[in-house]
TIZAGU-589072 format. One line per 3 residues: number of its first residue (from 1); their letters; for each residue x, y, z of C-alpha. Coordinates in steps of 0.5 Angstrom, whole numbers, plus 500, padded with zeros to 3 digits. Layout:
BEGIN
NUM	A	X/Y/Z ~ ...
//
This chain:
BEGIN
1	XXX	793/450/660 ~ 796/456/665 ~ 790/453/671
4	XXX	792/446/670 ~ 799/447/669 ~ 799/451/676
7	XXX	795/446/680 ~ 802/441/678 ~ 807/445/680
10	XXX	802/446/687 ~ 801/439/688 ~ 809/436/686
13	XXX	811/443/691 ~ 807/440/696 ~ 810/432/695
16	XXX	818/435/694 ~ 816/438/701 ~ 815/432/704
19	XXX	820/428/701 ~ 821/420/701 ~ 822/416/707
22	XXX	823/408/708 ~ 819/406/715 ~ 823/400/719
25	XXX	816/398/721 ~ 813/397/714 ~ 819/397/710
28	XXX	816/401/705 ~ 818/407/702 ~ 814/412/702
31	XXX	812/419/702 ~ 815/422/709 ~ 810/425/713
34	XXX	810/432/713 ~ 810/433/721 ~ 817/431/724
37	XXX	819/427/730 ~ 819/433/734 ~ 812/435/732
40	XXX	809/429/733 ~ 812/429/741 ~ 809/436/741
43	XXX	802/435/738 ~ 802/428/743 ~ 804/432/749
46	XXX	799/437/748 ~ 793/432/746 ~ 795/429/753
49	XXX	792/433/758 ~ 786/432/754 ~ 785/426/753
52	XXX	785/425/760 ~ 780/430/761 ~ 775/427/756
55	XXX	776/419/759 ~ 775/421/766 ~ 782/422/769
58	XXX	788/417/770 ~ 786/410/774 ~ 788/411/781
61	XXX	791/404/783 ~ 799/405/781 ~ 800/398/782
64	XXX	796/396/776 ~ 800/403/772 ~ 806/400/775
67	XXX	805/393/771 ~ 801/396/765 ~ 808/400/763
70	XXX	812/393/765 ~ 808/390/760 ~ 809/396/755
73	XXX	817/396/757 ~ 818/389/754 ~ 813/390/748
76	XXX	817/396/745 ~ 824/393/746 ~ 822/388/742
79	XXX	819/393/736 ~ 823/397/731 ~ 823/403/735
82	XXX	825/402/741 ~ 829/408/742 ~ 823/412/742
85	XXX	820/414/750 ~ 813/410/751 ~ 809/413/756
88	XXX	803/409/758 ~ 797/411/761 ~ 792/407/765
91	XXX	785/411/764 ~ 779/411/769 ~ 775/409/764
94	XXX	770/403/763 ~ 769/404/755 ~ 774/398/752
97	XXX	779/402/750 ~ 787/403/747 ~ 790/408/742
100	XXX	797/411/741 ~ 798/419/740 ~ 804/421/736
103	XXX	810/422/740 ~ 809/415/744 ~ 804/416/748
106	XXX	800/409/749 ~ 792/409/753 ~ 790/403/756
109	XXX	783/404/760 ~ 781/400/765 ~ 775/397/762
112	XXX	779/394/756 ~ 784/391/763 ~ 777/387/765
115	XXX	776/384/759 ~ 783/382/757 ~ 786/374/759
118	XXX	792/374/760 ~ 799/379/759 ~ 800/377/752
121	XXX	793/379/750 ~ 795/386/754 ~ 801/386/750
124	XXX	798/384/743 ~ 793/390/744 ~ 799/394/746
127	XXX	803/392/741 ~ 798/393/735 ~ 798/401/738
130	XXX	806/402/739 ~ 805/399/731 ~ 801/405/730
133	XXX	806/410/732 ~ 813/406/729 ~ 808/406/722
136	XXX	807/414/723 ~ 800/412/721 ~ 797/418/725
139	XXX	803/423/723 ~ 800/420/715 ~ 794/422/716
142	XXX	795/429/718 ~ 800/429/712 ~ 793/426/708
145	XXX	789/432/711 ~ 795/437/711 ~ 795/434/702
148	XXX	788/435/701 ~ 787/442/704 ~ 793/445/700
151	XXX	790/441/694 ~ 783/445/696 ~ 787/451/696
154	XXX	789/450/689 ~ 782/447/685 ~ 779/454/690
157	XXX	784/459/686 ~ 783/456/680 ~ 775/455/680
160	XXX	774/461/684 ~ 769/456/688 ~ 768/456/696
163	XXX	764/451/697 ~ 770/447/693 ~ 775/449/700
166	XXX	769/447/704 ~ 768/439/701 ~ 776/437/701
169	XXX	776/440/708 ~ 770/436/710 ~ 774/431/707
172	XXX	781/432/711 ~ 777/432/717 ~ 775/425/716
175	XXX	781/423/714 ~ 783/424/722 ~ 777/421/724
178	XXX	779/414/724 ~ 785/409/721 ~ 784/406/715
181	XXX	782/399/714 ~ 790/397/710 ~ 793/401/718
184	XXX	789/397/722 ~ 791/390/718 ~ 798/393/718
187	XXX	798/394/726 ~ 796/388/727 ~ 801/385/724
190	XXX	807/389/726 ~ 803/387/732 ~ 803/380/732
193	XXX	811/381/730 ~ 812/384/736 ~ 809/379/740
196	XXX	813/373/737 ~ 820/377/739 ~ 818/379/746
199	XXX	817/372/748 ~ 810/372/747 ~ 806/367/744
202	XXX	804/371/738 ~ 796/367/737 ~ 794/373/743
205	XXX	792/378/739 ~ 787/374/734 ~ 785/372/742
208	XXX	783/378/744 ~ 781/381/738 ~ 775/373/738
211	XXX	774/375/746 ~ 772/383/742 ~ 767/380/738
214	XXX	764/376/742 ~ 763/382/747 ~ 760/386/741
217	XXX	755/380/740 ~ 753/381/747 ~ 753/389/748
220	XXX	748/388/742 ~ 744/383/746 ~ 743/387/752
223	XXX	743/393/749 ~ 739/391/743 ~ 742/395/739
226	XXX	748/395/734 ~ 753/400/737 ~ 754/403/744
229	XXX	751/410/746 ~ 759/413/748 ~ 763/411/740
232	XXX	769/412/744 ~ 771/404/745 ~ 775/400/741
235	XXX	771/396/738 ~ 768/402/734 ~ 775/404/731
238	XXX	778/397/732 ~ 773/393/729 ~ 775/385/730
241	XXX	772/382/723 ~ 772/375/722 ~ 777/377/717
244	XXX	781/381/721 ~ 782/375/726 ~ 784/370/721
247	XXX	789/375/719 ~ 792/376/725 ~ 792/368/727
250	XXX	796/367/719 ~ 801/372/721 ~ 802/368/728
253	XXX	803/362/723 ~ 808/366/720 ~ 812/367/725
256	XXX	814/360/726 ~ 812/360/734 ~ 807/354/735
259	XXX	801/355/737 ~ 801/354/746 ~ 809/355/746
262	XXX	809/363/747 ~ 809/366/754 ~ 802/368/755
265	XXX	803/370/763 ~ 795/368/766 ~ 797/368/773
268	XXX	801/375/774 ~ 796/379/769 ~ 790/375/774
271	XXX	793/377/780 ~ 795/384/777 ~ 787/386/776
274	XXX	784/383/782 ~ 781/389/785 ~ 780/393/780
277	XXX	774/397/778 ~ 769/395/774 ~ 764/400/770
280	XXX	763/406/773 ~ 767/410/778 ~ 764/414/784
283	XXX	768/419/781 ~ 763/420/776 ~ 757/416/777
286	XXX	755/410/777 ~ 750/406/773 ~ 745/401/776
289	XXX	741/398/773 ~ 736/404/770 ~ 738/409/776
292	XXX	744/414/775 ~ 747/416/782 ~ 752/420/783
295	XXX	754/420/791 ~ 760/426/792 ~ 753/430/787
298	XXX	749/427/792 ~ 743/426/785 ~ 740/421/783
301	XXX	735/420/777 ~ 732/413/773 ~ 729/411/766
304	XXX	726/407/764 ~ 727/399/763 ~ 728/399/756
307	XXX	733/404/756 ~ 740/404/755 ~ 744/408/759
310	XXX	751/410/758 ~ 756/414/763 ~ 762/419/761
313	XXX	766/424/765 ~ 762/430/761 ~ 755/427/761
316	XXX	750/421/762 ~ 746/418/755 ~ 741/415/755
319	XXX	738/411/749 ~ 730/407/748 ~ 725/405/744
322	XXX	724/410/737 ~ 731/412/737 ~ 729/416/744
325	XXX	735/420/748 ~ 737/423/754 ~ 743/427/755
328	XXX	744/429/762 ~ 748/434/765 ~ 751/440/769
331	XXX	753/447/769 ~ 754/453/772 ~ 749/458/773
334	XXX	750/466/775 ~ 748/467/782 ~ 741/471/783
337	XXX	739/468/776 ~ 732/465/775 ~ 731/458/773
340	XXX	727/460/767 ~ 732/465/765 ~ 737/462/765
343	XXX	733/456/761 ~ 731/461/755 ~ 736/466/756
346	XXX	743/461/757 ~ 742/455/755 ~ 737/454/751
349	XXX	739/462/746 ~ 737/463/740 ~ 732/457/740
352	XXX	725/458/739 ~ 722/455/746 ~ 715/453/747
355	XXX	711/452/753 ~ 715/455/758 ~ 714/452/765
358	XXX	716/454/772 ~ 715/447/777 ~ 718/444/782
361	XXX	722/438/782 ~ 723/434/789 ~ 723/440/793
364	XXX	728/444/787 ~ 725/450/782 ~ 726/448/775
367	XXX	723/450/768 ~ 721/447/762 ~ 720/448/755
370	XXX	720/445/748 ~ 723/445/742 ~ 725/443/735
373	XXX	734/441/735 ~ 736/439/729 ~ 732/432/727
376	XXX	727/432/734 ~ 722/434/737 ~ 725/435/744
379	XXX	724/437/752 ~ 728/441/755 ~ 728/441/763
382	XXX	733/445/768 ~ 733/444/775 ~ 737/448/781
385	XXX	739/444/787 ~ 744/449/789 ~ 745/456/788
388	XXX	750/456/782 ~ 750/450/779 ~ 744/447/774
391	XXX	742/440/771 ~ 739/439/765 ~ 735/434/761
394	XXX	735/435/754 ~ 731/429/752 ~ 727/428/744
397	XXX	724/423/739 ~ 723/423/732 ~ 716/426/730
400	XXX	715/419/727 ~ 714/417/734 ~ 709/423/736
403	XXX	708/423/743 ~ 709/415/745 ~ 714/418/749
406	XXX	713/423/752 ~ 710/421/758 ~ 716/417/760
409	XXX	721/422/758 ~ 718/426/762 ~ 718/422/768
412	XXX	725/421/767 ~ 727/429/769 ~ 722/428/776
415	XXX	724/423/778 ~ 731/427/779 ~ 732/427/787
418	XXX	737/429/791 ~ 741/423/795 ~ 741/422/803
421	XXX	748/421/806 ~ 746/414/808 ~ 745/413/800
424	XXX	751/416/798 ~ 756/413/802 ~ 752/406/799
427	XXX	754/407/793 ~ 760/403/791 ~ 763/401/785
430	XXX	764/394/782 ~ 770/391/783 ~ 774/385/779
433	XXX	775/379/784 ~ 779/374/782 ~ 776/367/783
436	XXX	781/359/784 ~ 776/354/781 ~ 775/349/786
439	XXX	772/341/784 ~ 764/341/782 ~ 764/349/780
442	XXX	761/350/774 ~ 760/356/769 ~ 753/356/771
445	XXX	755/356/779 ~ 761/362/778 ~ 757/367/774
448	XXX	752/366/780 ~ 756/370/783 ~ 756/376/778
451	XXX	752/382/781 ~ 748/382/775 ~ 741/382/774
454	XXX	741/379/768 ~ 745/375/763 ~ 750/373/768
457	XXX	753/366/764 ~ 753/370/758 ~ 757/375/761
460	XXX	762/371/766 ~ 764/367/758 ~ 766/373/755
463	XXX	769/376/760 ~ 774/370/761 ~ 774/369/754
466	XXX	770/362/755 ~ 768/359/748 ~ 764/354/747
469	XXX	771/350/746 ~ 774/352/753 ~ 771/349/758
472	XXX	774/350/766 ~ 779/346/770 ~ 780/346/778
475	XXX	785/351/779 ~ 783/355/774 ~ 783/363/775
478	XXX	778/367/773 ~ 774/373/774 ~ 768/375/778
481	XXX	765/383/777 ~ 762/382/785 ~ 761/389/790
//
């Protein structure tokens, strides 16, 4: 009784402290989010710095900033916040991306710029976020972390159990991890309300949440696989279910607004991303086909043809057959330390290596060796092209596959190489151009023109949003990924 009694009083101790509050967003009363306004701008101005670290650095063309924080103006003025200061960042990345911090900072990556069709479908995206803030739906989760982790104090005093601490903890940290399906829904409708009082016409966000779908059944054919390696798109903490969709076109019946009257804006958003990079910058590498080059590193290396690869500010992944993986990178390395000590002492320590090897890779030292890490068998190689920094290859398989891959794995790390600079000042990135459809053009004659070696209707529909119903009319915008 006196143990039960005590895990009440803690818990409505903890409710007591957070109080309640009515969110002008959601019109509902709640319990009030235990970290206040000014906490929510201090935990958002220091997650920033790292946000941009992790996505690559902020995208370098201040025009298309300057247009995305216009787009971002207007929508916030017509939310139910539109005190609270927005500061949006246009990020230097091509995973399709957006997501809000508490305190009103607002991401857009360039990659979901590429596949947007117009302002209002920006701005359905953007609202959907600010929607998240207004909501406090990140400020409820750290309150739903912050509940759990005190309920797991109590039930650890109580039980005299850690392993009790352990699991809620577990628990508090996935609640962090993503929003829950009720706040996705809910953000789109305060979204698509958004949209209707900013003079957009508000049918945008089921739009662009039918051209996401579209992009996830197409990166699933080109890749063959259900998920992109990076898991930071939008597409994975945003999924555009068929369910989501029809929410979102029932809250644009709602507002009243009919379909085809709202401001959708094509022709400044067109004009506005023409030049824009596609996929990878120089800046970080850049994925061609089955080769990685990096041309301020001057290295390159190449996988096989059926593996996938995926390019990120820390590190290049690479995906095949088997639930095969590479991870590539760099690092530092003492200078005067020998290659293979580096590889057993630094990097690979603690880890039970077999079959040391010192070699020589395209006129570089390097070291080899194998090892069990967690559920694969796996290779690890370290190359030194320059005195101080390393590059390494851990590569694994599953001991299902036994040495099927090997070979190829294998192949992969020498066939690292340095670049000419002749090959690095070629390298160039991808860019967005924006085509006028003329008399005769076709789908098939435009996506012709998509430097691409592969899929290239496929990809020229989705990246305008073509359906099977949409068909093209000279004098049309359009969008053409060309060097």
């Amino acid at each position: 009784m006196l143990r039960r009694s005590g895990f009440s009083l803690a818990l409505g101790a903890l409710l007591f402290l957070a109080g309640c509050t009515t969110n002008p967003a959601t019109g509902r009363t709640h319990i009030a989010p235990l970290m206040s306004p000014e906490q929510e701008e201090r935990a958002g101005a220091e997650a920033h710095p790292k946000i941009i670290e992790t996505y690559g650095g902020v995208y370098g063309d201040e025009r298309v900033g300057a247009y995305v924080a216009r787009v971002t103006s207007r929508i916030a003025k017509g939310s139910d916040r539109p005190d609270i200061a927005y500061r949006v960042t246009v990020l230097d990345s091509p995973i399709v991306n957006a997501f809000a911090l508490p305190g009103g900072y607002v991401y857009v990556t360039r990659g979901l710029l590429s596949l947007v069709d117009d302002e209002a479908e920006l701005a359905g995206v953007l609202g959907h976020e600010i929607g998240h803030v207004v909501a406090r739906h990140s400020a409820q989760r750290q309150t739903a972390a912050l509940g759990a982790s005190v309920v797991g104090a109590v039930l650890g005093a109580v039980v005299g159990s850690g392993m009790v601490n352990q699991a809620v903890s577990m628990g508090g940290q996935g609640l962090l991890a993503s929003y829950s399906r009720d706040q996705e829904f809910e953000a789109d409708s305060i979204g698509v309300r958004y949209l209707a009082r900013a003079g957009y016409d508000p049918y945008a966000e089921a739009d662009f949440l039918q051209t996401m779908d579209a992009q996830e059944q197409l990166s699933a054919l080109i890749s063959r696989q259900k998920q992109s390696g990076s898991g930071m798109d939008w597409l994975a903490s945003h999924p555009a279910t068929p369910d989501r969709v029809a929410a979102a076109r029932a809250h644009a019946d709602e507002t009243g607004v009919q379909p085809g009257t709202g401001d959708r804006q094509r022709e400044s958003f067109m004009r506005a991303i023409d030049g824009l990079v596609y996929g990878d910058s120089p800046d970080n590498g850049i994925v061609r086909e089955q080769t990685f080059m990096h041309p301020k590193l001057r290295i390159a290396f190449s996988v096989p043809k059926d593996f996938v690869m995926t390019n990120t500010a820390k590190a290049v992944i690479a995906q095949g057959p088997g639930k095969t993986v590479v991870k590539f990178d760099a690092a530092q390395k003492a200078p005067g330390t020998d290659i293979a000590s580096y590889l057993t002492s630094v990097w690979a320590k603690g880890v039970e290596l077999q079959g040391l090897q010192r070699l020589t890779i395209n006129g570089m030292n390097a070291a080899a060796s194998t090892a069990v890490v967690g559920e694969y068998n796996a290779q690890l190689v370290a190359i030194e092209a320059e005195p101080g920094t390393v590059y390494r290859f851990l590569m694994g398989t599953k001991p299902e596959a036994g040495t099927r891959y090997n070979a190829a794995l294998r192949g992969v790390a020498m066939s690292f190489r340095r670049l000419s600079e002749a090959e690095a000042r070629a390298v160039k990135p991808l860019r967005i151009r924006i085509a006028t459809v003329q008399p005769g053009d076709t789908v098939a004659t435009l996506a012709a023109r998509m430097a691409f070696s592969d899929y290239k209707v496929e990809r020229f529909r989705v990246l305008n949003g073509l359906g099977q119903d949409r068909q093209l009319k000279p004098g049309m915008l359009v969008k053409i990924v060309t060097d």
